[in-house]
C-alpha positions in Angstrom: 208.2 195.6 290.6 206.5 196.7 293.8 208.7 196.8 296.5 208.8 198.0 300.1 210.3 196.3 303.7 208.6 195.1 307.0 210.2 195.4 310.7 209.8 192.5 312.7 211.8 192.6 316.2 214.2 195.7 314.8 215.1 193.3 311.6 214.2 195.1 308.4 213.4 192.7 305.6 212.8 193.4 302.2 209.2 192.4 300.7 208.9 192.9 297.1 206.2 191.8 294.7 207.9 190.1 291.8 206.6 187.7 288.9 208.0 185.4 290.6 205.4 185.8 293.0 202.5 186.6 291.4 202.8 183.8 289.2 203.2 181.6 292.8 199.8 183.0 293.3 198.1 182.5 290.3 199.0 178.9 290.7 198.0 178.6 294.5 194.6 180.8 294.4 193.5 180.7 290.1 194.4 184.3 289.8 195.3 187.6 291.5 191.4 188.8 292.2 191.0 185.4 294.0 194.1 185.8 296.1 192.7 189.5 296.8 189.6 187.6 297.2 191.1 185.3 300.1 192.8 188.1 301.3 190.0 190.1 303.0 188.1 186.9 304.5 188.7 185.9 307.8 187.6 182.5 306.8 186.8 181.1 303.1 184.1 179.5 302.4 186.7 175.9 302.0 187.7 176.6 305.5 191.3 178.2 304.6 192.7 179.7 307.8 193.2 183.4 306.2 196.4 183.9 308.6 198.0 180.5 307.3 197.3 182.3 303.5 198.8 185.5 305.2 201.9 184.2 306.6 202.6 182.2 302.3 202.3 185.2 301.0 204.5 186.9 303.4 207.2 184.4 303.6 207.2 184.5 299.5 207.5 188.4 299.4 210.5 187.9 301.4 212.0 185.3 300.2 211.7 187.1 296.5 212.7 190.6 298.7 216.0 189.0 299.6 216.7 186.9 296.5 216.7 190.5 294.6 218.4 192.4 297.4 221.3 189.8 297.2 221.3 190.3 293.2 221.9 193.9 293.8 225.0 193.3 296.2 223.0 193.7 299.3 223.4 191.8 302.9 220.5 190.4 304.1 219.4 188.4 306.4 217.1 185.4 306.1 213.7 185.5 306.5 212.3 184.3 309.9 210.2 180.9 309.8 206.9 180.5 310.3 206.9 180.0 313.5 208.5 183.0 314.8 206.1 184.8 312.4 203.1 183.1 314.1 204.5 184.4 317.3 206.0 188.3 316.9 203.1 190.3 313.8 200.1 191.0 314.4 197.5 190.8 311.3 197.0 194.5 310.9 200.5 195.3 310.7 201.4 192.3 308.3 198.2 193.1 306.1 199.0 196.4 305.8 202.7 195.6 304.8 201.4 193.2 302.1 199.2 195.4 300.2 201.7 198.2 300.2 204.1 195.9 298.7 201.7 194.5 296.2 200.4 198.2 295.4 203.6 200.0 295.8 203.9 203.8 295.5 200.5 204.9 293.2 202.2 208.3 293.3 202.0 209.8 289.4 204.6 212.3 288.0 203.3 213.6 285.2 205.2 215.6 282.7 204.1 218.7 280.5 205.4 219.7 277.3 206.0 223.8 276.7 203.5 225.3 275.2 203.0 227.1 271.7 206.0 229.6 271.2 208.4 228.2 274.5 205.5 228.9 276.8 205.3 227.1 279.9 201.6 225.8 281.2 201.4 228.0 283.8 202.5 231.3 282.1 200.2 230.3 279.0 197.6 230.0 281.5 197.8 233.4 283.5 198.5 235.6 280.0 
């Protein structure tokens, strides 16, 4: 699962995307593309305030970001309410948080097998 944290006030909190999440928004939005979908609206077209959607999904990224922190033996602390939410993240921080949670590290490590004869790629390559 995707995973990363968010600073708010010098308190790190863990965010992670889990099932347990994505199937909390497949129930709320109909699927993943519509939450995506809400996402990057400032307003939908049934009047949902996009912060209010903003501010769900964050508080269920870190609820699910401490529930798994405190299954592996971690400390933390819990996540601040609404309300202090409302009043200390800005939207360009918090959206940015949220989709690097969600799309985690796209970094690929990619393996290769030696070539004919114990050969590696590169030596294969420059013979």
């Amino acid at each position: 699962m995707k995973m990363t944290t968010i600073s708010i006030c010098g308190h790190e909190y863990p965010l992670r995307f889990s099932l347990r999440v994505v199937k909390a928004c497949e129930e709320r939005y109909g699927s993943l593309d519509q939450m995506f979908n809400v996402m990057q609206m400032r307003k939908t077209d049934g009047g949902i305030d996009v912060v209010d959607e903003f501010l769900w999904l964050l508080q269920s990224m870190m609820d699910s970001g401490a529930r798994y922190a405190r299954y592996c033996g971690e400390q933390v602390e819990d996540p601040p309410d609404k309300e202090i939410l409302l009043d200390v993240l800005d939207i360009t921080t918090l959206q940015g948080k949220l989709f690097a949670a969600i799309s985690g590290d796209n970094a690929r490590t990619v393996e290769a097998e030696p070539g004919k004869n114990g050969e590696s790629a590169e030596t294969a390559q420059s013979s």
